[in-house]
Structure formats: structure tokens, C-alpha cells
N, C-alpha and C positions, 0 to 999 in steps of 0.2 A: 320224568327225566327232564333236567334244566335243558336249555337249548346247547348245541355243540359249541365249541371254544372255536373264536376268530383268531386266524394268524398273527394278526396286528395287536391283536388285546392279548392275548397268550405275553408275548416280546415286550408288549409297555405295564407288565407288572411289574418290573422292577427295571431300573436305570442302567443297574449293571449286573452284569450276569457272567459269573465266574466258570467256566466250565475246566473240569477237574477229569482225572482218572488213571489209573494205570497207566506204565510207558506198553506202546503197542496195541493199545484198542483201538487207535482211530481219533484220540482227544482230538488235534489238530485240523481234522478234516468234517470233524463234527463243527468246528468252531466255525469254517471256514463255510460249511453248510450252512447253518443258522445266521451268519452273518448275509448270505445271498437269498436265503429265503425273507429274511428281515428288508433288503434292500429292494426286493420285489415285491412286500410288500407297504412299501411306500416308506419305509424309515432310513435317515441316518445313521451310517454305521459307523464306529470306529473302534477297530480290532488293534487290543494291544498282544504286542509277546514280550514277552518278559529276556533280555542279555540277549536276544539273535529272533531274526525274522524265523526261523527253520524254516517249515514247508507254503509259509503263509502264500508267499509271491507266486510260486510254482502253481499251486492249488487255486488259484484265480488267473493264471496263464497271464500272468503281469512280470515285463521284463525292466523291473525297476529295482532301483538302491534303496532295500528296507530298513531305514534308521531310526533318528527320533524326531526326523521330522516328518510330518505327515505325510501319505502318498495316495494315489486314488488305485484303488485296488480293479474296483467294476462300479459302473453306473449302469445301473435297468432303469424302464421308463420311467419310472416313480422315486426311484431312491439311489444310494450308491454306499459302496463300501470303501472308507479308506481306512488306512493300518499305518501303525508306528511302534515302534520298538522302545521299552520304557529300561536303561539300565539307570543302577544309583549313582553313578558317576555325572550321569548328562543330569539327573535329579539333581545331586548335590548341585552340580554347578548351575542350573539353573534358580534353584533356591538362595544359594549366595548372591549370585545378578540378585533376586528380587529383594534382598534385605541391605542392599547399599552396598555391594564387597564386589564389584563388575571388577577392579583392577587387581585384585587378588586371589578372583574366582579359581583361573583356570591353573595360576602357579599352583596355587593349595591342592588342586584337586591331580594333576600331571606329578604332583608332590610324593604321590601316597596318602594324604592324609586320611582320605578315607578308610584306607586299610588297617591304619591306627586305631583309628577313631572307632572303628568294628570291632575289633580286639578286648576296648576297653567296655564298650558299651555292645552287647549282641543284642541284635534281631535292629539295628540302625541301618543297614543297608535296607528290610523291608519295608521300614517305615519309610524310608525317603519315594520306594516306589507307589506303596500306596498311597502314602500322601498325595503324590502324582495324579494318582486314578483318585483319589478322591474331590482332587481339586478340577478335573475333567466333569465328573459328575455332578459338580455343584455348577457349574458354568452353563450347564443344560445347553451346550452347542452339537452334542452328537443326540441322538433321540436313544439310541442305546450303545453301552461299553462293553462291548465283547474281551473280557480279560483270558486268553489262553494260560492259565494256572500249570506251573510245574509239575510233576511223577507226583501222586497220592502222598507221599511221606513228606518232600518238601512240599507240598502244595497244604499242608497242615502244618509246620512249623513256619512259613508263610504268613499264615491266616493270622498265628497266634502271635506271632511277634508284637504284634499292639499291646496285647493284655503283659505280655513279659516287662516290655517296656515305661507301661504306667505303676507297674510293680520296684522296676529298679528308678524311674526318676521323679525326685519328691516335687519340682517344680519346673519351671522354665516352658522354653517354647518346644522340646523334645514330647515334653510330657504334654502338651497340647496337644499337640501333634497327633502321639497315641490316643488319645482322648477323643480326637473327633473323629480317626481310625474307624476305634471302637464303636462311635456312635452311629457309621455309615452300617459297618460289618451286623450291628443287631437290627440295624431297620432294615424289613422285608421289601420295602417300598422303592428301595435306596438299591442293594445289594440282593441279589439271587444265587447259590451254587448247583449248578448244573451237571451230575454226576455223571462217567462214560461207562460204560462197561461190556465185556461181550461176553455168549451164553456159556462159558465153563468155569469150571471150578474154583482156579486160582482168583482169575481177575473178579467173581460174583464175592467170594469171601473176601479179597481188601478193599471191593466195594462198599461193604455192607459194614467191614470195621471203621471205614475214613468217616462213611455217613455219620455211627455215633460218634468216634473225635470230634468231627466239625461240630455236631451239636453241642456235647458238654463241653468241647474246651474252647471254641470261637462263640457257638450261639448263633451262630447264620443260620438263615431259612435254607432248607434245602426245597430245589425244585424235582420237578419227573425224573425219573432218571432213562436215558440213553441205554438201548440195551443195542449194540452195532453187530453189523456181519450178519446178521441173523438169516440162516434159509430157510427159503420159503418153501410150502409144503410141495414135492415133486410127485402130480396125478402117479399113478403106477408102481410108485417104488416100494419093494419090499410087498406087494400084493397077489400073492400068487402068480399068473402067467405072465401078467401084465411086465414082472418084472426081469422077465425070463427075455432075453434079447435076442436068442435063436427062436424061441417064437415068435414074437415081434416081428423078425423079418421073416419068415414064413409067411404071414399072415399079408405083409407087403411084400413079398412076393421079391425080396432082392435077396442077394446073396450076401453070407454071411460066416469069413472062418473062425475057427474055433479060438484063433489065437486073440481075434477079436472080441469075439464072446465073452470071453474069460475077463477080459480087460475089462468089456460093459459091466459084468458081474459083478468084477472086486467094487466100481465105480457105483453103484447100486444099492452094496453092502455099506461102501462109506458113508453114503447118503444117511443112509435110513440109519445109521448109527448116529451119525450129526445128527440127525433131527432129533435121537431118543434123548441123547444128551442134553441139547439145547432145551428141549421141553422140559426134562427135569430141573436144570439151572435155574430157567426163567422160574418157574413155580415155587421155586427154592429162594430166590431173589424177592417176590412176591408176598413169600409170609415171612422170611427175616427182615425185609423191610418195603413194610407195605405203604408204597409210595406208587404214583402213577408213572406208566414205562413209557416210553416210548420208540417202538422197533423201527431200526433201520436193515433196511435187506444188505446181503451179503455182494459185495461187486465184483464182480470176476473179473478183474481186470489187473495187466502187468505195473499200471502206471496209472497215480489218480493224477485227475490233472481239471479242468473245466467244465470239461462233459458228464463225466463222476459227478463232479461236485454240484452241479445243477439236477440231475438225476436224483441224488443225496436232500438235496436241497426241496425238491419236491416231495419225497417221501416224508420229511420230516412235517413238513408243513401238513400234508395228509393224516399224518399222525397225531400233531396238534388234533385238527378238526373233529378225531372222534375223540376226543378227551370228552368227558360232559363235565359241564363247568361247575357243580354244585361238589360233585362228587372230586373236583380234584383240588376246590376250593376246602373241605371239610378233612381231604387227605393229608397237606400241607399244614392246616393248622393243629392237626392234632402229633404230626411229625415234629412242628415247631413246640408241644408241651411237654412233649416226650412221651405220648399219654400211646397206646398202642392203639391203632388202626387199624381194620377191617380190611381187608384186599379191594381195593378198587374195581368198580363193576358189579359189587354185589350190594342193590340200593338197600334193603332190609337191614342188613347189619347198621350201614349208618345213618338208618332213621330208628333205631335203638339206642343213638345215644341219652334222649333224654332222659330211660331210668337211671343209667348210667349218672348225671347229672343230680339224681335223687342222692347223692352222699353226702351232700352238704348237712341236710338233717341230722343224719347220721354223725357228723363230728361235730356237732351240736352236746352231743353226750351229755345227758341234765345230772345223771350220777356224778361226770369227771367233774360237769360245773362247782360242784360242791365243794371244790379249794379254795377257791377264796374265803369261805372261812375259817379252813384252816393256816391262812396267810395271815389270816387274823389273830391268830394266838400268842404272835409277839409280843401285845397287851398285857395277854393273858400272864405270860412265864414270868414277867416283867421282873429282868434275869439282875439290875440295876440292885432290890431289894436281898437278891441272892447273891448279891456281891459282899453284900455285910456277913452273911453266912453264922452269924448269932448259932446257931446248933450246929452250926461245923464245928468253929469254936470249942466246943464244950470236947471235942474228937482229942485233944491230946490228955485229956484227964483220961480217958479211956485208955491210951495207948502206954500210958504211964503204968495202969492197973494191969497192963498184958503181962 
């Protein structure tokens, strides 16, 4: 077993790290975790959200105006997290300022014209934004781009707008644009998508659909995937007496009425229900797409807010540390061929790739080789003399004597 994955090394695989998921699993606070476990451990952070801060500010207990200019969200000893909000408007007109249009930026854009311009051309609004994050990323002033990605369905016609875009425009600085998009979104080195999801049904299955869209229609690496809320295993429950709560306080010797009983009971029942479900999901998640997970526990709480999210935020980083780096190294890459992967954790299967590797021989095929001489027969027919056709010719003397 390779050694465990460092916090820091896990975060500087890739520059930006897209995190994605269902509305309602927790994307936002996942974001807002990784961005504090990043910032404690010694990196630069800069968290973008996409048309509105939502929960960013609250979730780092920061009472500031989240726009697009930058704000400092948290400093820890080492590092700090600030966030900004990227719309295509404040894009557009920043991209006008930098191509010479300063005194006709903000008319055109206060104009509508963007909204024209959207109309005519779609997936233009995306591009302005990544362009944005892409131009962030090449500046190498934050050490990593935490992009909070839209609900799973926009957050893939999102991604794909690049490829749309270099499809509908034959040249110009649009189609650059999509061009260098594109060439962020396939480098692993560049860009990461960081999946959310929690342990049932619904959100595990448009988990597992977005994984392949992103793959065949963007082409981005997918990183581990997020699996949130998860609870932890409760000693007692569902175990015979243990879980019996009039025995329980029998045994502690406190009193105990029945109306309460009941109540522990149902509470006991739902547990151990949660848990059978959850168990099934994740192992379900596991082999439709076998990618390394990483669990975050469930927070009983009315209101995340600072406390959560440092809590959060350690967990996660916990979770990094037992990834083994070989095994989530060979997990990813073979995610990224499309080639199907082994469950993580089990070394044997993927130190069995090498037979596996043995097909190359195989389509070697020395039989199929044998076409090219039949490519060779063009020579042969050498169809030019059959064009004079001398005993066709002779076919209407024939057709005469029918």
C-alpha cells in the first residue's frame, strides 16, 4: 500500500476544482468546507459562485457584500479564503474595458446587449464566465479555484457550452475563447470536477448519470466523489436489548414512561433503517461508478454556519488522509479512459491490470493484417482496360439474336 494522501497534495492536483451535484445535498457547504480545509492547510483560496453569493458569506460567518469584487471570506494561520461572484455581465464588461471599448463598456452592457447577443449566439453567456475562471487560473494568483457549479443539469450544459460554441463559430476571438475553454476543461492538471451526492436513491442515480455526461460530452477528469450526511454507525441500535430503551433505563436504573419509550423506539427503527439504506446506496454508487468516495457525517444541526463548517472541514480532510494514493491515482485514470475500474480498496483487482494490458497483441490480429493485400488489388482489376469493354461490346449482337 502507497503511503496515505497529504491534505495539500490531494488540493494542488488540479488549479481548479469544479464541485457539482444535485440541488439539496450540501454542494455549497461542501465547497465552503474544502475551501477552509484548503486554507488551513496553507493555500490560497478563491471561491467563485456563479449570478449570487447564496450561502457562501453565511457559511464562513462573514458579514460582507458578496459581488465581483473580491472579499476575504477566513484567514487561518497559514492560508485564507476569499470569494467573489463571477456574472456575465460584470464579464462582458470587463472584457470590453480590456479590449479598448472603456467608454462604451457599461452603455452596451446596461443596454441589453448581452441579452441579444445570447439569443443569437447560445452557450455566450458561459463562455464569458469561464473565460473569467480561466483567465483566474492562468494568473496563478489564488493557489486553488474553488468554482461552486450550478444543479447537475445546468452544471453540464455549463461545462459543454465551450464545445457548442467552437461548433457554431468558424473564427474570431469567440471561437478562441471556446478554444482555450476547452483546452483548460481537458487538462486534469488545469481543471478537476468534484461530485456531491448523499446516500439514497434519487440523488446516487443523477450522480452516476452527470458522472458519464461530463465524461463523454465535456471530457473533464472527475475527481472522488462527496458522498454527505452520511450516519455514522449508532453502537446498540437495532441489536437486540441494547436497543430496547425500557431496558436501557432499567439497567440505569432511571425512570422511563412508556410514551417515551415509544418515541426512543420509532427513533431507533429510523436509524437502523437510515443506515440499511445508506449502506445499500453507497455500495450501489461503488460499482456504477467506481471512483474513490469520500464520507462526510451527517450534522444535526438547525443552521450551518462556522462551527459546521470547520467540523465539515475536518472531516473531509480526514477523509483525504485515508485515500491511498496509488489506488486513487489508478482509480481516476482509468475513469478518465472510460475503461471500467475495480472498487477502490480492493489492491488485487488493480494490480491485475497488466493482463488486462495484454490486448494490444491481440489487435495485432496477423489474419485481419492480411488486407492490405487485398487493398492491393486495385492493380489487379485494373478497371481503366475494362472500361474499353471489347466483349461487352460484342452484348448487343447478342441482344439482337434474343
Amino acid at each position: 500500500m502507497s503511503p496515505p494522501m497529504e491534505r495539500a497534495r490531494f488540493l494542488r492536483q488540479s488549479r481548479v476544482l469544479v464541485v457539482g451535484g444535485k440541488g439539496g445535498v450540501g454542494k455549497t457547504t461542501v465547497t465552503a468546507a474544502l475551501a477552509r480545509m484548503a486554507a488551513d492547510a496553507g493555500l490560497d483560496v478563491l471561491v467563485l459562485g456563479l449570478d449570487d453569493a447564496g450561502a457562501l458569506p453565511v457559511l464562513f460567518g462573514a458579514d460582507v457584500t458578496f459581488g465581483y469584487d473580491e472579499v476575504l471570506l477566513y484567514s487561518g494561520p497559514v492560508g485564507q479564503v476569499r470569494g467573489r461572484v463571477i456574472t456575465p455581465d460584470d464579464a462582458l464588461l470587463e472584457y470590453l474595458m480590456d479590449h479598448g471599448l472603456r467608454r462604451v463598456a457599461k452603455r452596451l452592457v446596461s443596454a441589453g446587449v448581452l441579452d441579444v447577443v445570447s439569443t443569437a449566439i447560445p452557450g455566450i453567456r458561459e463562455i464569458l464566465v469561464l473565460g473569467k475562471v480561466k483567465q483566474l487560473e492562468r494568473s496563478g494568483a489564488p493557489d486553488l479555484l474553488l468554482l461552486d457549479a450550478p444543479a447537475t443539469g445546468h452544471a453540464v450544459r455549463f461545462l459543454t457550452s465551450a464545445n457548442g460554441l467552437m461548433d457554431a463559430a468558424r473564427g474570431g476571438p469567440l471561437r478562441t475563447q471556446a478554444a482555450e475553454v476547452v483546452e483548460m476543461l481537458h487538462d486534469p492538471a488545469r481543471l478537476q470536477v468534484l461530485l456531491v451526492t448523499v446516500p439514497e436513491e434519487t440523488p446516487v442515480n443523477e450522480l452516476v448519470e452527470t458522472a458519464f455526461r461530463l465524461e463523454d460530452e465535456v471530457g473533464v477528469m472527475l475527481g472522488p466523489v462527496v458522498v454527505n450526511a452520511c450516519f455514522l454507525p449508532a453502537a446498540g441500535v437495532g441489536q437486540g436489548w441494547l436497543a430496547d430503551p425500557q431496558v436501557l433505563a432499567a439497567v440505569a436504573a432511571e425512570p422511563l414512561e412508556a410514551r417515551e419509550a415509544g418515541s426512543l423506539r420509532r427513533a431507533a427503527a429510523f436509524r437502523a433503517g437510515r443506515e440499511a439504506v445508506q449502506s445499500e446506496q453507497i455500495a450501489r454508487l461503488n460499482t456504477d461508478l467506481p471512483l474513490p468516495q469520500l464520507r462526510l457525517p451527517f450534522v444535526f444541526s438547525d443552521d450551518i454556519g462556522p462551527e459546521q463548517v470547520a467540523e465539515l472541514a475536518d472531516a473531509i480532510g480526514r477523509a483525504i488522509e485515508q485515500l491511498d494514493e496509488r489506488q486513487l491515482q489508478a482509480a481516476l485514470a482509468a475513469a478518465s479512459t472510460g475503461e471500467e475500474a475495480p472498487p477502490v480498496g480492493s489492491e488485487p483487482p488493480v494490480g491485475s491490470e497488466p493482463p488486462v494490458e495484454t490486448q494490444p497483441p491481440v489487435e495485432t490480429q496477423p489474419p485481419v493484417e492480411t488486407e492490405p493485400p487485398a487493398e492491393m488489388e486495385p492493380p489487379v482489376e485494373r478497371e481503366p482496360p475494362l472500361a474499353t469493354e471489347p466483349p461487352v461490346e460484342t452484348e448487343p449482337p447478342a441482344a439482337a439474336s434474343s
